[in-house]
N, CA and C atoms as a LAMMPS dump frame, in Angstrom:
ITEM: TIMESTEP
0
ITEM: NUMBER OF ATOMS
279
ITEM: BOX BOUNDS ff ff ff
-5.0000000000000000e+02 5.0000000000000000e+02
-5.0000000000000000e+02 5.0000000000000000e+02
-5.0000000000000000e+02 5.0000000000000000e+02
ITEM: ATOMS id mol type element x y z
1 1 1 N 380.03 -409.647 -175.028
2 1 2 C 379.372 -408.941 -176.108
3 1 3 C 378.612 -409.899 -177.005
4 2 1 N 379.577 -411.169 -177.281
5 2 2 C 378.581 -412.037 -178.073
6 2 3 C 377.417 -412.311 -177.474
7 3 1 N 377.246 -412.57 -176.168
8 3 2 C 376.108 -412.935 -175.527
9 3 3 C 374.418 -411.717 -175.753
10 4 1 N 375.232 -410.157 -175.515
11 4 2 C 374.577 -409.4 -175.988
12 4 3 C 373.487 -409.46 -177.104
13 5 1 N 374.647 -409.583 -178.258
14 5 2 C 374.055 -409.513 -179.619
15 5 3 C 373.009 -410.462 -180.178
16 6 1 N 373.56 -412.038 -179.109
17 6 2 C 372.567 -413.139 -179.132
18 6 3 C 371.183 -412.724 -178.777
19 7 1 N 371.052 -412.121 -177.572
20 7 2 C 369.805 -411.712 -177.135
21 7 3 C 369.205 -410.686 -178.356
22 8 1 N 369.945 -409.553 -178.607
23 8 2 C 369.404 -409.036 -179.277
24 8 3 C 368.544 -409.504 -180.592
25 9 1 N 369.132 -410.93 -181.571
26 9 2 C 369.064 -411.351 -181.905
27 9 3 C 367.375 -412.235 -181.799
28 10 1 N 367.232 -412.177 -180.41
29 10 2 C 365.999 -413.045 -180.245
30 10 3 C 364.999 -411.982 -179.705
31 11 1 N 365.614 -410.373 -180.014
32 11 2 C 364.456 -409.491 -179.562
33 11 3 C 364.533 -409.334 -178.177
34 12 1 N 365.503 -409.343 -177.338
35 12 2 C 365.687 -408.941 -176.231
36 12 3 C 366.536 -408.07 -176.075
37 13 1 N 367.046 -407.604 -174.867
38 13 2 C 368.406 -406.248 -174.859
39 13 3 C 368.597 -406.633 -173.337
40 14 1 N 370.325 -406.931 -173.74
41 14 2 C 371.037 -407.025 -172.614
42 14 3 C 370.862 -406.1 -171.41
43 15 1 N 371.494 -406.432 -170.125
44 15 2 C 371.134 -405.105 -169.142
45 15 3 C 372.379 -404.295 -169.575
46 16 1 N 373.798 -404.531 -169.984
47 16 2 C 374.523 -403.255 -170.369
48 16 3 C 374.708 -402.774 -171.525
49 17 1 N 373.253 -403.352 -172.497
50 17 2 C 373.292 -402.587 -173.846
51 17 3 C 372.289 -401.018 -173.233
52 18 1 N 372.992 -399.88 -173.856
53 18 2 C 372.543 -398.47 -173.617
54 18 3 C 372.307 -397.641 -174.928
55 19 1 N 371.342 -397.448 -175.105
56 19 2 C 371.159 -396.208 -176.105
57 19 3 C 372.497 -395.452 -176.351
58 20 1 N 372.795 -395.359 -177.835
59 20 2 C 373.932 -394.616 -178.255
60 20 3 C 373.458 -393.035 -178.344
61 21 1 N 374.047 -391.814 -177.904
62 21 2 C 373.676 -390.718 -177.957
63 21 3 C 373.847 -389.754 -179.225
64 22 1 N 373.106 -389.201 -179.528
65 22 2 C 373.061 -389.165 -181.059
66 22 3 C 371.915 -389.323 -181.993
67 23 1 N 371.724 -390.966 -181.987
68 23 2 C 371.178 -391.892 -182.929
69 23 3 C 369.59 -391.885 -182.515
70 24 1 N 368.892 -390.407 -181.862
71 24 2 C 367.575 -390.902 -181.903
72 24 3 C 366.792 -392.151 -181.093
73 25 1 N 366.938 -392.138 -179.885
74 25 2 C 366.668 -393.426 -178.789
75 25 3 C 367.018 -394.227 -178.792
76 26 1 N 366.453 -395.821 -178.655
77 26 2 C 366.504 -396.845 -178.941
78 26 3 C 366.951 -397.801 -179.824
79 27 1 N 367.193 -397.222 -181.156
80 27 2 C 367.162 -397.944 -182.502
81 27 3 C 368.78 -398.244 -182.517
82 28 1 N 369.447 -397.593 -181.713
83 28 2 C 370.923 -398.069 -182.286
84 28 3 C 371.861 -397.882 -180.619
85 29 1 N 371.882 -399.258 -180.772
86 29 2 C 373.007 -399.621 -178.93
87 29 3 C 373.645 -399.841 -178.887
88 30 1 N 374.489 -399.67 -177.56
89 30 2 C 376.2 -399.76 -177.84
90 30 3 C 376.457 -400.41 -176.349
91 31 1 N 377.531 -401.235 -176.43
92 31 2 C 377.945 -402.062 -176.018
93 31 3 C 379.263 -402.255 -175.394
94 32 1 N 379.746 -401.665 -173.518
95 32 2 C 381.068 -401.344 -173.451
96 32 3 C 381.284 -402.514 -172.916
97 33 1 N 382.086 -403.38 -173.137
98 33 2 C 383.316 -403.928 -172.035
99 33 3 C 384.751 -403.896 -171.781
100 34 1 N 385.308 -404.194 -170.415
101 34 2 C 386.435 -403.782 -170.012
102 34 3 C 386.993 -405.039 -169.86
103 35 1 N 388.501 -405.454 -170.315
104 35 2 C 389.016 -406.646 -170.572
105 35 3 C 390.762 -406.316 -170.777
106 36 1 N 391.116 -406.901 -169.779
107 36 2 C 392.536 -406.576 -169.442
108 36 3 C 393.377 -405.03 -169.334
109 37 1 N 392.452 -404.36 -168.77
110 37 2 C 392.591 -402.922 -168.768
111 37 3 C 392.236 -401.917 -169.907
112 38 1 N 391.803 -402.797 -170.977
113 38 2 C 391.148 -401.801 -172.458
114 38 3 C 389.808 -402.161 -172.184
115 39 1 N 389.571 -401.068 -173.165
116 39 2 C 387.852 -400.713 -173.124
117 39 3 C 387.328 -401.359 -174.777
118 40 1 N 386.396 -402.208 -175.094
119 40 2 C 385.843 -402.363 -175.978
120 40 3 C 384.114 -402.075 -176.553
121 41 1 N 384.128 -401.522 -177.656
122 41 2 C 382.971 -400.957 -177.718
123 41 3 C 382.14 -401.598 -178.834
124 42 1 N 380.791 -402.153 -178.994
125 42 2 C 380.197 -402.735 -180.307
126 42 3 C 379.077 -402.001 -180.095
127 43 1 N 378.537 -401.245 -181.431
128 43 2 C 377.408 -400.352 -181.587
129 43 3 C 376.264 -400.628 -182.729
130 44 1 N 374.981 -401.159 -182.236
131 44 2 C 374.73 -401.944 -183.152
132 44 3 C 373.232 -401.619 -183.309
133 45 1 N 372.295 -402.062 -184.724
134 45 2 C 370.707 -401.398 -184.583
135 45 3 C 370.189 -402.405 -184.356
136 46 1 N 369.069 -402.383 -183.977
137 46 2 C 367.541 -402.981 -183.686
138 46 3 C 366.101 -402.147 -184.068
139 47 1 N 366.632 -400.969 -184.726
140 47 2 C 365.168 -400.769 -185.579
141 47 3 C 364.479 -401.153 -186.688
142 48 1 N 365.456 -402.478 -187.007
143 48 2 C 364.859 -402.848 -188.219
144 48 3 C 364 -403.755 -187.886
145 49 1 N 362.829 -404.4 -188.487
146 49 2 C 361.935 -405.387 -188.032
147 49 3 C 362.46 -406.98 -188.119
148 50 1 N 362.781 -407.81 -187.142
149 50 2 C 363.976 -409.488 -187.489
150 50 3 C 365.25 -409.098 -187.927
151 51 1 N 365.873 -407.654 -187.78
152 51 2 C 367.029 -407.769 -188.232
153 51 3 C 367.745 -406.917 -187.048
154 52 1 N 369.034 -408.123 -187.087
155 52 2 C 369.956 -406.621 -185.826
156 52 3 C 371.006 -406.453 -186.964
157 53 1 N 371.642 -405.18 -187.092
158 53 2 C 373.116 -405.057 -187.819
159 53 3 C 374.181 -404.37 -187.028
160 54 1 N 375.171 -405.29 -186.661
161 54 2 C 376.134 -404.437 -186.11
162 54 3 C 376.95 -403.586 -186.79
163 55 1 N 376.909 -402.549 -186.642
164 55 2 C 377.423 -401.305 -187.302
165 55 3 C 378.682 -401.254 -186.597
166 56 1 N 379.35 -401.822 -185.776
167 56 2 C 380.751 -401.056 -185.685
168 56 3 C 381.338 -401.775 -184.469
169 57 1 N 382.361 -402.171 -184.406
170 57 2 C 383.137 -402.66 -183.006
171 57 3 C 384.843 -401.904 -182.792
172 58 1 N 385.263 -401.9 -181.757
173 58 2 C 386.425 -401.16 -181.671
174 58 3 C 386.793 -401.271 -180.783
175 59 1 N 388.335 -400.812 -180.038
176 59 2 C 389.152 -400.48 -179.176
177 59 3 C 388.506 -399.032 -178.514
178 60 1 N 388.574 -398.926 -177.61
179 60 2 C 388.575 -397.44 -177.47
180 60 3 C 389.757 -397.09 -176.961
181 61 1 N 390.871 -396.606 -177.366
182 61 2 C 391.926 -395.607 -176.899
183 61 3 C 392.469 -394.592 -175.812
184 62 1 N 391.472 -393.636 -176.763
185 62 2 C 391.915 -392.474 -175.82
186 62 3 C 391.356 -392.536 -174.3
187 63 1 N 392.555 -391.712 -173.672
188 63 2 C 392.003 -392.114 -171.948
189 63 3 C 391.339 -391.134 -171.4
190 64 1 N 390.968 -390.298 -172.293
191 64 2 C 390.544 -388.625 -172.076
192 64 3 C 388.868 -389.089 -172.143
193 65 1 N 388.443 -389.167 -171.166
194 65 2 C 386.882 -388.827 -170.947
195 65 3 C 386.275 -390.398 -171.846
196 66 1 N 385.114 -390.432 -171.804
197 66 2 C 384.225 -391.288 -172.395
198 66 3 C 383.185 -390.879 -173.91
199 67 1 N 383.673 -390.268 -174.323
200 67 2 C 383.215 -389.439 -175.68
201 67 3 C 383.514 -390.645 -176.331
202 68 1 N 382.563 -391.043 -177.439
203 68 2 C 383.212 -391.609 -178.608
204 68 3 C 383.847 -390.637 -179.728
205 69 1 N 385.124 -391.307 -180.128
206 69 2 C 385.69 -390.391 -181.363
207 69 3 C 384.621 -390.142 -182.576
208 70 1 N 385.182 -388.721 -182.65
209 70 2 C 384.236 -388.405 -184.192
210 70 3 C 384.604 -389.243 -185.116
211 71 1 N 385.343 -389.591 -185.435
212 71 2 C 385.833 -390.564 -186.828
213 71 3 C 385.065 -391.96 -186.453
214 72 1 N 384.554 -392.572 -185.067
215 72 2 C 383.998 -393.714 -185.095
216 72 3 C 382.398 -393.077 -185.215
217 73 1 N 382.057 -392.262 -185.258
218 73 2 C 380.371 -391.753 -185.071
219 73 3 C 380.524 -391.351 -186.255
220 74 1 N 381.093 -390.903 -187.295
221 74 2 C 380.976 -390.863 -188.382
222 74 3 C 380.933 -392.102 -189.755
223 75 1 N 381.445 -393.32 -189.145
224 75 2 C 381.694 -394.735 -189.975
225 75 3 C 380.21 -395.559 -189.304
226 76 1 N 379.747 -394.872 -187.925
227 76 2 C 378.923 -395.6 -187.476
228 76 3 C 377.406 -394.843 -188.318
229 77 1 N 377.093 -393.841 -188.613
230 77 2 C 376.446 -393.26 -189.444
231 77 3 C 376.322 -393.529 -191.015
232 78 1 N 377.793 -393.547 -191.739
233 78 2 C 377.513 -394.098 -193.054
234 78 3 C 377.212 -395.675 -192.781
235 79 1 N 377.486 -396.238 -191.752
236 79 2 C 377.37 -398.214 -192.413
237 79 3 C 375.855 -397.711 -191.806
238 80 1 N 375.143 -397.113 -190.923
239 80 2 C 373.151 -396.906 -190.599
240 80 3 C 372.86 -396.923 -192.122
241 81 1 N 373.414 -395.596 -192.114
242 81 2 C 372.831 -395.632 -193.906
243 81 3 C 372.761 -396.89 -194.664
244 82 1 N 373.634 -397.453 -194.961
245 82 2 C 373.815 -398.532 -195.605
246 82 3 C 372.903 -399.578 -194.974
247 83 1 N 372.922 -399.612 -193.629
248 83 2 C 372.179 -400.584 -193.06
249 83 3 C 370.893 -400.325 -193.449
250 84 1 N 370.094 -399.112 -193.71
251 84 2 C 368.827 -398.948 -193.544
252 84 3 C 368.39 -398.764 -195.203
253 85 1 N 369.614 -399.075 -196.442
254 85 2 C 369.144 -399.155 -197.438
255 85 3 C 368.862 -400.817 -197.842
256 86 1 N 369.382 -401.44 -196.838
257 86 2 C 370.034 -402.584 -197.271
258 86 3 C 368.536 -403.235 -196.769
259 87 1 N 368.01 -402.924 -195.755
260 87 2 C 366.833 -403.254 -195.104
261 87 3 C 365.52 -403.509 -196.007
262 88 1 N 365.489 -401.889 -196.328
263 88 2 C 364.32 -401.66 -197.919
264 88 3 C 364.56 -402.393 -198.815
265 89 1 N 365.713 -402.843 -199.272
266 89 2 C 365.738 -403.566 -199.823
267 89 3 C 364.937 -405.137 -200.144
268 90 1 N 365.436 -405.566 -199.015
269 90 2 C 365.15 -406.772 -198.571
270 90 3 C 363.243 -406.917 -198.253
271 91 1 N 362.702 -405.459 -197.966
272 91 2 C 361.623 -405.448 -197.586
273 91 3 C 361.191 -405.339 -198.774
274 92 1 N 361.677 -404.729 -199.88
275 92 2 C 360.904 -404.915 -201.126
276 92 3 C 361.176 -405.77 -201.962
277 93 1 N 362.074 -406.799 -201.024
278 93 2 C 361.637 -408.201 -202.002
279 93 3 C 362.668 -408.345 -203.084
């Protein structure tokens, strides 16, 4: 995953970063790997212009299907927000 975020970092996208479903295309990717029988997930934007923000990393749990939990798509939505005030910000100096 670190390797991921590096690229992203230099404006590239890994081959197993995938559009998060939801979030409007491209602008916000997520990131699975599998590591000693758990699943780990980092979900992160690239619509900002020189900026990536990772919005969220986790365990995934449940063994029921590949859904992300509502309670993580909901923390991953308020920190966008935040991410995309935090952005304007910075763009206005």
């Amino acid at each position: 995953m670190g390797f991921a975020l590096y690229l992203a970092q230099c404006g590239e996208k890994h081959d197993s970063a995938k559009p998060l479903r939801g979030f409007g295309g491209t602008g916000v990717l997520e990131l699975v790997e599998d590591h000693d029988g758990d699943t780990y997930r980092a979900v992160y934007a690239v619509r900002f212009v020189g900026r990536v923000y990772v919005l969220h990393t986790f365990q995934k749990k449940s063994k029921k299907g590949i859904a992300t939990p509502r309670r993580d798509l909901d923390l991953i939505r308020q920190r966008l927000r935040i991410a995309e005030v935090d952005d304007r910000n910075h763009r206005a100096g």
